[in-house]
C-alpha positions in Angstrom: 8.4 6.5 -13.3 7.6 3.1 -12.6 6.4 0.8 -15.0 4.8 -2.8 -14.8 5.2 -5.1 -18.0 3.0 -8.2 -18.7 3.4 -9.9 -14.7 2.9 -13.3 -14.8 3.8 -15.6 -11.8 2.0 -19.1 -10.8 2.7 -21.0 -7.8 2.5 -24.7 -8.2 0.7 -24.4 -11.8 -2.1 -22.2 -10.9 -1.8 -18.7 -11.8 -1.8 -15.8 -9.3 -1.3 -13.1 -11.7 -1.7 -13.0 -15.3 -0.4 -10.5 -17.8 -0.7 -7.6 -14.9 0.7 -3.9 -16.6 0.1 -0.8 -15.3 2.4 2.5 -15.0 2.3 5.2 -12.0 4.1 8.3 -13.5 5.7 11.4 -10.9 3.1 12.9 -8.6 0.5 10.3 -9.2 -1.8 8.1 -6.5 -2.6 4.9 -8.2 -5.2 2.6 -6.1 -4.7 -0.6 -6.2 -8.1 -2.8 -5.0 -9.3 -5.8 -5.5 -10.7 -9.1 -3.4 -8.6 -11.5 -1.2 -6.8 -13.9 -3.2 -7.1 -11.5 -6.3 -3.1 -11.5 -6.9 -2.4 -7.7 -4.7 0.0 -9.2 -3.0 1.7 -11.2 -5.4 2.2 -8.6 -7.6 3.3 -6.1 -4.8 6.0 -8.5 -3.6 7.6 -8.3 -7.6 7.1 -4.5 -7.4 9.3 -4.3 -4.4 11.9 -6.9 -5.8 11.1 -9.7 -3.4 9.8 -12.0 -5.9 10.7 -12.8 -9.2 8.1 -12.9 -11.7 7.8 -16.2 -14.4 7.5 -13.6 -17.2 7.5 -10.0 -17.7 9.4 -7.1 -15.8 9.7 -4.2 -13.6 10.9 -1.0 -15.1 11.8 1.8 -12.5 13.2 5.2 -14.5 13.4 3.2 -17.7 15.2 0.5 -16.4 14.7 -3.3 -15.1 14.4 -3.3 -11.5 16.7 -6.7 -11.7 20.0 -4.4 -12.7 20.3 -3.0 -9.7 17.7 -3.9 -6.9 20.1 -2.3 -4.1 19.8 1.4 -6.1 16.3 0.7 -7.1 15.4 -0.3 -2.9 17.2 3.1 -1.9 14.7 5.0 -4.0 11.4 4.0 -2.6 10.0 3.9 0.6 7.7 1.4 1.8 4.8 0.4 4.6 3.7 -3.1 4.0 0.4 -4.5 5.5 1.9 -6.1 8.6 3.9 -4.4 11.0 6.8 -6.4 11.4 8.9 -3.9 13.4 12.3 -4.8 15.7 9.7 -4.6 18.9 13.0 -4.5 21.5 14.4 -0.9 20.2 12.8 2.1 20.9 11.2 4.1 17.9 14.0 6.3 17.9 16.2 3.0 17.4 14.1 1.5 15.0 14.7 4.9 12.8 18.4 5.5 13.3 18.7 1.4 11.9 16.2 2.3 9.0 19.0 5.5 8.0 21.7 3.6 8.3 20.9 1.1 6.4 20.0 3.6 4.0 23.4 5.3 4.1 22.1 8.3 5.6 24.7 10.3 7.6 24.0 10.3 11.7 23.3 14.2 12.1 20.5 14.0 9.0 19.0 10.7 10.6 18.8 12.0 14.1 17.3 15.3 12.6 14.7 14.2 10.4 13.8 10.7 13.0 13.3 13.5 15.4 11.1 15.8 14.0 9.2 12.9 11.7 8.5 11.6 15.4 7.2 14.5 16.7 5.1 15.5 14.0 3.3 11.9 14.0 2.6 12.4 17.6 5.5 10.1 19.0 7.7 12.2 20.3 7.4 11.9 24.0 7.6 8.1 23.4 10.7 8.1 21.0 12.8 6.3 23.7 10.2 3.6 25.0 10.4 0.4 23.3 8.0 -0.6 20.5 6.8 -3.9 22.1 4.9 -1.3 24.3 3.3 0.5 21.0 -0.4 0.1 20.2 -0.9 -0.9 16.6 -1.9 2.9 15.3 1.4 3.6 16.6 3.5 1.2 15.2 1.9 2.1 12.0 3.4 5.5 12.5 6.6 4.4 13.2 6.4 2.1 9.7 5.0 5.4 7.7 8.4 7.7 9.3 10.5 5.1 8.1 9.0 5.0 4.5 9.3 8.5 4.6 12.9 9.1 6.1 15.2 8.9 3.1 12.6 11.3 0.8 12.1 8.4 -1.9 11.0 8.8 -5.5 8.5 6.4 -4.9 6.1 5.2 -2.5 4.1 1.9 -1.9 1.1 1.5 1.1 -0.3 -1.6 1.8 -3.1 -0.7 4.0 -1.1 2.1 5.4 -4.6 2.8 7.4 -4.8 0.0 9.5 -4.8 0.8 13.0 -4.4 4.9 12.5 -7.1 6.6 14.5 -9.3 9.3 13.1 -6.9 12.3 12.9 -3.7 10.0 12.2 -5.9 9.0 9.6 -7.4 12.3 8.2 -3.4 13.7 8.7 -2.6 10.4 6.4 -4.7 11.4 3.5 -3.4 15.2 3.7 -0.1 13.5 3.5 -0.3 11.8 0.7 -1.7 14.9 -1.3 1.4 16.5 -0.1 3.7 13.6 -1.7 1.7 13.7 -4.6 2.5 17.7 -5.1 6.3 17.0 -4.5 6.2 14.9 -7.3 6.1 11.6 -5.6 4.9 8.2 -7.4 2.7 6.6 -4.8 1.2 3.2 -5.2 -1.7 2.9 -2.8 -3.1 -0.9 -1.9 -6.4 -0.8 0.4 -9.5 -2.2 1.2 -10.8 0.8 2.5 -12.6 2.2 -1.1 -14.0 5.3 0.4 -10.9 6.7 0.9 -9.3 5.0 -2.5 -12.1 7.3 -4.1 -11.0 10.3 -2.4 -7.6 10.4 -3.0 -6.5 8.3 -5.6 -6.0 9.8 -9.1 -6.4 6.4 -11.0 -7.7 3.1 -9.8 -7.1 -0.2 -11.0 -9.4 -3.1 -10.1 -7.8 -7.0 -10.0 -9.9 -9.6 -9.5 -8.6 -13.6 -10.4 -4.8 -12.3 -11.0 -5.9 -10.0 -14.2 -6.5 -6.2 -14.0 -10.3 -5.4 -15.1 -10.2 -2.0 -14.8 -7.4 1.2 -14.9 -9.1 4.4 -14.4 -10.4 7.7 -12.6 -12.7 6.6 -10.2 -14.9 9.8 -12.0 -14.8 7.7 -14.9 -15.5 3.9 -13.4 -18.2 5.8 -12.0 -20.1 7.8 -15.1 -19.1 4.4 -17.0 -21.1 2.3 -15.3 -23.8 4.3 -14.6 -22.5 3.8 -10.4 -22.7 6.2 -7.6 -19.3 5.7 -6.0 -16.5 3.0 -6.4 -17.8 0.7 -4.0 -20.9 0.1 -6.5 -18.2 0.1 -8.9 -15.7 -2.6 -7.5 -18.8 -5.1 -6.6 -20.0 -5.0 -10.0 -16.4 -5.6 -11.8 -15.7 -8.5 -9.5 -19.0 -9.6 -9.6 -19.3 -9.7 -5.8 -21.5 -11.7 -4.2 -25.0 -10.1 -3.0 -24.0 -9.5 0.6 -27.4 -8.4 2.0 -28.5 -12.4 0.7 -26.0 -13.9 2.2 -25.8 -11.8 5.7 -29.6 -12.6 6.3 -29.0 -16.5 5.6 -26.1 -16.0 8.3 -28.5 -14.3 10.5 -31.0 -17.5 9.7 -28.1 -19.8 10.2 -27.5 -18.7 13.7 -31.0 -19.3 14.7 -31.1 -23.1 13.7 -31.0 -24.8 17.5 -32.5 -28.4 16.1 -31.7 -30.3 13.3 
């Protein structure tokens, strides 16, 4: 459904991604992890047609994204990593703009905004403005509006941030449920626990180049690794944190020089 070919983009002459190519077919969670600075974001700004790329393309159904980025925006829904959200309208408001902007007819946007509202747990706060949201909740709001116009394909960027422990446990459910109606989900996060539960492939970035495009059952038996944590730190050849926290601890405690 959605393929990536050869990315390459550089800003200023140094490269923040470099040759990046991946596919996520129908009904498939692809995780995408890697460190800060590893070329995530680049690469999902180019995926979601808000940056061009210096070579290679984006191929949605067999077809360059660049033909038509209004039809290709209509058929996925997304929930990037800050919650930029219109904080003067109510969440009700901030739906009924998403539909229309999708084209959506008023009876089928007040219908689904409704019940999408309700069933995340906002219902009785569908009319109060979003300014007086706490971050969990404007997460919701962000995840209803991804979800509104039933897209072919879905991208999260940290859609956990915020989400307490059951809008976070009813999150992961979710996304097997997408996956089962066929849905291409992309699925950015920091949070590998969770990338290990319920992604179907994972691929690892580190520098702007992919290192790794795999089950996590098989970055795990590969290296010889217990989960993808183990897996991640030795693929970006992480830094040995436990070092490094005890010379912070030691840091702290130098009153003198």
């Amino acid at each position: 459904m959605l393929e990536v070919k050869a990315l390459c983009k550089s800003y200023r002459g140094l490269p923040a991604i470099d040759n990046v190519a991946f596919t996520i077919r129908a009904g498939e969670i692809v995780g995408y992890v890697g460190p800060n600075g590893s070329g995530k974001s680049t690469t999902v700004k180019i995926v979601t047609g808000l940056l061009e790329p210096n070579t290679g393309q984006v191929l949605f159904e067999g077809k360059s994204i660049r033909l038509n980025l209004d039809h290709y925006r209509a058929s996925f829904g997304y929930v990037p990593e800050e919650a930029h959200v219109y904080t003067h309208l109510s969440g009700l408001e901030y739906l009924q703009l998403v539909g229309r902007l999708r084209e959506m007819e008023e009876p089928l946007i007040d219908l689904k905004a409704n019940r999408l509202l309700a069933l995340l747990g906002l219902e009785s706060w569908r009319h109060s403005p979003i300014s007086l949201y706490s971050k969990g909740m404007k997460q919701r709001i962000l995840i209803a509006a991804a979800l509104l116009h039933d897209p072919k394909l879905l991208i999260f960027d940290e859609p956990l941030s915020g989400l307490d422990v059951l809008s976070a446990r009813l999150f992961k459910d979710l996304l097997q449920q997408l996956a089962a109606q066929g849905k291409a989900i992309l699925y950015i996060s920091h949070v590998l626990e969770v990338v290990e539960l319920v992604c179907h492939r994972v691929i690892v970035i580190a520098k702007g180049r992919i290192l790794a495009d795999a089950p996590p059952s098989e970055l795990k038996t590969s290296l010889a690794l217990a989960n993808l944590e183990s897996v991640f730190a030795q693929l970006v050849k992480q830094q040995d944190t436990q070092s490094v926290a005890q010379e912070l601890v030691q840091t702290m405690a130098v009153h003198h020089v």
